[in-house]
Each structure stands twice: as C-alpha cells, then as structure tokens.
C-alpha positions in Angstrom: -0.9 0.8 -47.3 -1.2 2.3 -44.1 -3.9 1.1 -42.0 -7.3 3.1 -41.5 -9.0 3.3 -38.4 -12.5 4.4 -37.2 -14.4 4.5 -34.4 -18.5 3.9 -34.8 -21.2 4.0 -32.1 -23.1 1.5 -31.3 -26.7 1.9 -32.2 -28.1 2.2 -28.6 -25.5 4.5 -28.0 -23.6 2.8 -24.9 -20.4 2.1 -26.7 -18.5 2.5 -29.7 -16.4 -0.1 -31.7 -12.9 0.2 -33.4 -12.4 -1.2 -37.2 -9.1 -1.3 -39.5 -9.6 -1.2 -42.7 -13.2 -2.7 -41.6 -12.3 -5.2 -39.3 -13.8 -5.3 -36.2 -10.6 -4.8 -33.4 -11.7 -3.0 -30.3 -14.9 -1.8 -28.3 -15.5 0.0 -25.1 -18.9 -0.4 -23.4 -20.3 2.6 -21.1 -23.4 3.0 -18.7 -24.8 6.3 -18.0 -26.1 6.4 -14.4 -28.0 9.4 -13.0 -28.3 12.9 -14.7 -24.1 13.7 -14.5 -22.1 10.2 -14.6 -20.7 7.8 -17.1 -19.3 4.4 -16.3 -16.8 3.0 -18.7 -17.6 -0.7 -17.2 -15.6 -2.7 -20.7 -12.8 -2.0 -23.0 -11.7 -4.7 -24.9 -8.9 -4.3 -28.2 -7.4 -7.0 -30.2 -4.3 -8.2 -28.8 -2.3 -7.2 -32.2 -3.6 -3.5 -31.1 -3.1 -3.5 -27.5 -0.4 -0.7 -26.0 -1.4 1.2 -29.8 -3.4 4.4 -29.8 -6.7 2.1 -30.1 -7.1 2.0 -26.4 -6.4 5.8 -26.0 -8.9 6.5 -29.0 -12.0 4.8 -27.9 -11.4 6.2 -23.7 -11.5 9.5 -25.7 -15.0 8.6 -27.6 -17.0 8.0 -24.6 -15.1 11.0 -22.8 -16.3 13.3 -25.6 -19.6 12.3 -25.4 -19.4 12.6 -21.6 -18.2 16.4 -22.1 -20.9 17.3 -24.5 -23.5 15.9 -21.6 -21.7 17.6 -19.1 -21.1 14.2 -17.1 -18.3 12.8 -15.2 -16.8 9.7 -16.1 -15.9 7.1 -13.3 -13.5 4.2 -15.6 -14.6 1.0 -13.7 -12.7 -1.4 -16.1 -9.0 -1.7 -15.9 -8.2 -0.1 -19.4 -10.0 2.8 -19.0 -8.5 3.2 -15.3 -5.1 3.1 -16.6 -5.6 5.9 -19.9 -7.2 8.0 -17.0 -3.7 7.5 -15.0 -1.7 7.7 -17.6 -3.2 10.9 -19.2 -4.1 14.7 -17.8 -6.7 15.1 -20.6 -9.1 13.2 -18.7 -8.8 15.2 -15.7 -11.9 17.7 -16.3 -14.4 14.8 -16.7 -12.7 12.5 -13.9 -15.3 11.3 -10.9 -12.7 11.1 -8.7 -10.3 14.0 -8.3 -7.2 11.4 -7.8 -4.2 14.0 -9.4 
C-alpha cells in the first residue's frame, strides 16, 4: 500500500499540517504581516519524512496561498529558507530577490 498524503489548513488559516494515511507528520506555521507579506516563521516534519517531498509540499501550500493574495513570502525558519534556495519556483513570491 502506498502511502497517502494530504495537506489540511489549519482552522485560523496560519498554517497547514501534513497526514499519511491520517497521521499527523509535518506542519508549517505562517504570519501575514502588512497588506503584501508572508512569513513562514516554522516548519517542522517527522524525522522518518525529512529530505521527502513533505518539506517541498507544505513550502508550496503557504506559497500558493501567498500567490492567490498577491503577497511575498520572506522564509524566516531554516526549512523554508533552504526549499526557497534549492528551488526556482519560489522565485516570483520571494521578498528578497537573492538569485
């Protein structure tokens, strides 16, 4: 069986969790300060899900949301700083033009 995973909001709408096969294994925590900016201040994923797409998945969940507000994102917590490093698709809703 190969494992499911989702990604759910949180009910105040500053973060989203990560489940497998129901199982809590991952958040991400965002603030939203000022009309145009997003701070992804936590990400935290289960250790048997770190370096996995987990990581990748919920950076992209609070990017979306940041593209649908037409906000930038500044990734204050390590994970989030490294997916932005790591991957060009974050480039149109970076803070800080660093490429």
């Amino acid at each position: 069986m190969t494992d499911k995973i989702t990604y759910t909001p949180f009910a105040n709408g500053n973060g989203f969790y990560a489940y497998c096969n129901g199982q809590p294994i991952g958040q991400i925590t965002f603030v939203r300060t000022g009309p145009n900016t997003v701070i992804i201040d936590h990400t935290e994923v289960n250790d048997n899900y770190r370096d996995s797409d987990v990581e990748l998945n919920l950076v992209r969940c609070v990017c979306q949301i940041a593209r649908e507000q037409h906000r930038n994102v500044l990734p204050i917590c390590p994970i989030a700083r490294t997916m932005f490093s790591r991957y060009p698709e974050f480039d149109d809703v970076r803070m800080l033009r660093t490429r």
